[in-house]
N, C-alpha and C positions, 0 to 999 in steps of 0.2 A: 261719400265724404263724411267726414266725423262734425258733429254737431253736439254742443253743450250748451244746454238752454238751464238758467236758473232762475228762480225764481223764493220770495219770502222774505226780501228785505224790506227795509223802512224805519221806523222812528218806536224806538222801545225807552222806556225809564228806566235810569237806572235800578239796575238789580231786578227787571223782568228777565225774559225769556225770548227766543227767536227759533226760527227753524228755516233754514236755506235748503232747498232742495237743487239737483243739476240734475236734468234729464238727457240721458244721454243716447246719440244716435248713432249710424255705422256699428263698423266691428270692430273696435277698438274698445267696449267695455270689459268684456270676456276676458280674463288672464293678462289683466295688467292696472298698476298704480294709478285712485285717483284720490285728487285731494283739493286742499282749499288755502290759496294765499291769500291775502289783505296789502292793501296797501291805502295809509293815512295819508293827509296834506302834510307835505312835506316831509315826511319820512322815506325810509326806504321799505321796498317790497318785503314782506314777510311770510316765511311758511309757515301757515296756520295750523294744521292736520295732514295727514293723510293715511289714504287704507290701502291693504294688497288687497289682491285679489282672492288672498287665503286669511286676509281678517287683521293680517297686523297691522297695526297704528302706533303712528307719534304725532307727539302734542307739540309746539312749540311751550315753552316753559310758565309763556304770560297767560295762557288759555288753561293748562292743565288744570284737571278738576274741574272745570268750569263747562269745557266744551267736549264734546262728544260726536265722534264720524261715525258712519256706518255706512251701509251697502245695501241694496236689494237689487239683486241679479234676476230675477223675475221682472223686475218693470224698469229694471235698467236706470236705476237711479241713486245718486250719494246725497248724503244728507250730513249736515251741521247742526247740530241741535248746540245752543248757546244759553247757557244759565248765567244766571248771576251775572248780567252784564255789568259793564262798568263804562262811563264816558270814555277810556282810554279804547275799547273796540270800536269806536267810530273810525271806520273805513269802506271802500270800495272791494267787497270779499268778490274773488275770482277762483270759480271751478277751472281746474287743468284734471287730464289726463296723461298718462303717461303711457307708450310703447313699451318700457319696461316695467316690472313687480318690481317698485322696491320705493323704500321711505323718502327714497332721496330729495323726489321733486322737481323732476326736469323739466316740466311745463312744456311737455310736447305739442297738447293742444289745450285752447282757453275757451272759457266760456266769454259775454258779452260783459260781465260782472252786474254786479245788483249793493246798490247803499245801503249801508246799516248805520244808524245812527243812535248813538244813547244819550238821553237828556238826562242831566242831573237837576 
């Protein structure tokens, strides 16, 4: 079974830094899309990043510049690295996977999700 364990959220000031890690199990890491939604109180679900399997990435527009995905196929793990936070990324970030390579963001499978919170 596919398993995505994350972990590295919590309570950052604004304008620090963060780093979300998904560990991820099964074989569904190898040769397919993963990435990272949010979702605020009372907003709707948002895609935040994601990576293929051959490195491309898209940002959503509110994060660009600010946030940065990457991949390590060795220890089978994606990563958020988040600069420059702002109180408006305060949300419930969730690692997906994806069956297919592609930016899209199908949210095949989810991680548990992990809070991130920015104090201004």
């Amino acid at each position: 079974q596919v398993q995505l364990v994350e972990s590295g959220g919590g309570l950052v000031q604004a304008g620090g830094s963060l780093r979300l890690s998904c560990a991820a199990s099964g074989s569904i890491f190898r040769g397919n899309a993963m990435g990272w939604y949010r979702q605020a109180p009372g907003k709707q679900r948002e895609l935040v990043a994601v990576i293929t399997s051959g490195g491309r990435t898209s940002y959503a527009d509110s994060v660009k510049g600010r946030f940065t995905i990457s991949r390590d196929n060795i220890v089978n793990t994606v990563y958020l690295q988040m600069n420059s936070l702002k109180p408006e990324d305060t949300a419930v970030y969730y690692c997906y996977a994806d069956r297919r390579d592609s930016t899209y963001g199908f949210g095949d499978y989810w991680g548990q999700g992990t809070q991130v919170t920015v104090s201004s």
